[in-house]
N, C-alpha and C positions, 0 to 999 in steps of 0.2 A: 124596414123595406121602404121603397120609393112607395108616397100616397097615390094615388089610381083616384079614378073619380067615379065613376054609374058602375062602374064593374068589379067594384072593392069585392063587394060580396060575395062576385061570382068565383073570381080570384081567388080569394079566401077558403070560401069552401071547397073549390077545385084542389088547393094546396093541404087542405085537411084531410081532408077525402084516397087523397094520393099518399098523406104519411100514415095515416090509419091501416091501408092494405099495406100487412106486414111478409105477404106468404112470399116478399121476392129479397133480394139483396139491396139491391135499390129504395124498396119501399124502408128496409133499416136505416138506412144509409138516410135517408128522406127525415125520418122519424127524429134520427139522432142530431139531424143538423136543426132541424126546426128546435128543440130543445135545448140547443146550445144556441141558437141565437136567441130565443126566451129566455133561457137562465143568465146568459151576456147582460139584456137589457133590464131585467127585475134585478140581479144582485151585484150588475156589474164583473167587471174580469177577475175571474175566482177562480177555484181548482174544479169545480164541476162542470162548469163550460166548457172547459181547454178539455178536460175528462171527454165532455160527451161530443165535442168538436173532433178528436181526437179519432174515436171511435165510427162515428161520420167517416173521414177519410178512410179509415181502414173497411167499412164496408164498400164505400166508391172503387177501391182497389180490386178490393177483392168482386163486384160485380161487373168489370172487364176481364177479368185474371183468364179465363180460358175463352174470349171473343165478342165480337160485339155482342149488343143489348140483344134479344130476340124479340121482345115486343115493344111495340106503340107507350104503351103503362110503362114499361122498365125504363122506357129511355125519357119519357115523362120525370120520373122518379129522381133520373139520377142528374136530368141537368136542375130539378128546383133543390135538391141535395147542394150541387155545386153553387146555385145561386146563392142560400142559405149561408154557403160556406163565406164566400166571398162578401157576401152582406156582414158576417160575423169579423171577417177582418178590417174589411172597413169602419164598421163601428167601435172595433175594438180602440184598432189605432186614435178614431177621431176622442174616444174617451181619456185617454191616457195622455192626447194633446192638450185638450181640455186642461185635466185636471195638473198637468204641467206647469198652466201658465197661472195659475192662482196657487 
């Protein structure tokens, strides 16, 4: 993710905090993208990231599938879900460029 300055922390734990409450679709959804963009950066693009990237999506789907978000938290949840996501593809890509040119 993009470095932050005085508010890494606060960031951080705010994004922990938010993938740790599992009781919603969205906090899955959360949980599952944060793990695939960790497992992206510790082992590189492998089958368990695209796995839990994967899975990610299918929760995001499935927590609009019958309406919008109903709370504050869920819709918290599911744009840092999105963000994770989107973080995962752009890293992905830049690795695969990377490693392209050598």
């Amino acid at each position: 993710m993009v470095s932050f300055d005085v508010t890494t922390p606060e960031i951080r734990d705010s994004l922990l905090s938010l993938a740790l409450v599992q009781q919603t679709i969205p906090g899955q959804a959360l949980l599952s993208a944060l793990l695939a963009f960790t497992s992206l950066h510790r082992n590189g693009l492998q089958n368990q990231a695209v796995q839990l990237k994967i899975l990610a999506i299918q929760h995001l789907s499935a927590s609009v599938k019958d309406g919008p978000l109903m709370s504050v938290k869920a819709a918290a949840q599911h744009v840092a879900a999105s963000m994770f996501l989107a973080s995962f593809e752009v890293s992905s890509v830049l690795r695969v460029s990377f490693l392209n040119q050598y």
